[in-house]
C-alpha positions in Angstrom: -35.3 25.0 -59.0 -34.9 26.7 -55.2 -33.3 25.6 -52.5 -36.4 24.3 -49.5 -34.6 23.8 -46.0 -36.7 20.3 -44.2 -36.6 19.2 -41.1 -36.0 15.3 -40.5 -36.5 13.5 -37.5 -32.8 11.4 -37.0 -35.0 8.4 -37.6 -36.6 9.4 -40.7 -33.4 10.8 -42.0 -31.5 7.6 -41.3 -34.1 5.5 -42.9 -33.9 7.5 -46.0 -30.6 8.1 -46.5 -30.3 4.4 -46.4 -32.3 3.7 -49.4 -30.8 2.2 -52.6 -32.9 5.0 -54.2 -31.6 7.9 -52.4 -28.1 6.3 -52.9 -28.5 6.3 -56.7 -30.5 9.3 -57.1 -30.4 11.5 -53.8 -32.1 12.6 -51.3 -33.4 15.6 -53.0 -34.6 13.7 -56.3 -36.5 11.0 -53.7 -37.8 13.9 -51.8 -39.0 15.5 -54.9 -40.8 12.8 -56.7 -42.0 11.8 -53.0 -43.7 15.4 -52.8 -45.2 15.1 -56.6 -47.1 12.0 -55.7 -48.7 12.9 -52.8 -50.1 15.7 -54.4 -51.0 13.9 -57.0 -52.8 11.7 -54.9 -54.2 14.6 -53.2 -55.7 16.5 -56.3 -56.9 12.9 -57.3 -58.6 12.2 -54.4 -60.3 16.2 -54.3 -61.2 15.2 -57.8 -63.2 11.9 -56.5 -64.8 13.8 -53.4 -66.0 16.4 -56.2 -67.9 13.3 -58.2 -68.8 11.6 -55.0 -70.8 14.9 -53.9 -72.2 15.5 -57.6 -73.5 12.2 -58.0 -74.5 11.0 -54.1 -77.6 14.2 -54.2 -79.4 12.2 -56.9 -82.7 13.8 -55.3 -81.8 16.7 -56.9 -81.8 14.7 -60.3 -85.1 12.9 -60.0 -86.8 15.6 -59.2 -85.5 17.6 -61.9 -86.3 14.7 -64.6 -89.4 13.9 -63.3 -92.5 13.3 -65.8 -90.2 13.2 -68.6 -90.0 9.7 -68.7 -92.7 9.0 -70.3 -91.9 11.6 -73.5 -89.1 9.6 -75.2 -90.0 7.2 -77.6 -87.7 4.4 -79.2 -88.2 4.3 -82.8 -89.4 1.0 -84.7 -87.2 -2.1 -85.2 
């Protein structure tokens, strides 16, 4: 690991340092899983954007499968 100098508003700083968390873990374990989920939220939510854009342009799709709906069969029960 390296050391990563943060700034904290006193606030903020007070607030977290009083945390039963921070207390039985630290400040820099808290910080650290903190950090991890947010980006894991973040590359999550790039990951529905990406599927939201794919799948919104469904123009694109239609046109592309046009007049092949009529070529499939389903076969005889």
């Amino acid at each position: 690991m390296k050391p990563v100098q943060v700034m904290f508003d006193d606030d903020l700083l007070r607030r977290l340092s009083e945390s039963d968390e921070v207390r039985d873990r630290g400040r820099s374990e808290v910080v650290r899983r903190a950090v991890d989920v947010y980006l894991t939220h973040r590359e999550r939510e790039r990951i529905a954007h990406q599927y939201r854009t794919a799948y919104s342009t469904t123009d694109t799709l239609e046109d592309e499968l046009d007049g092949w709906a009529g070529e499939g069969t389903w076969p005889d029960e």
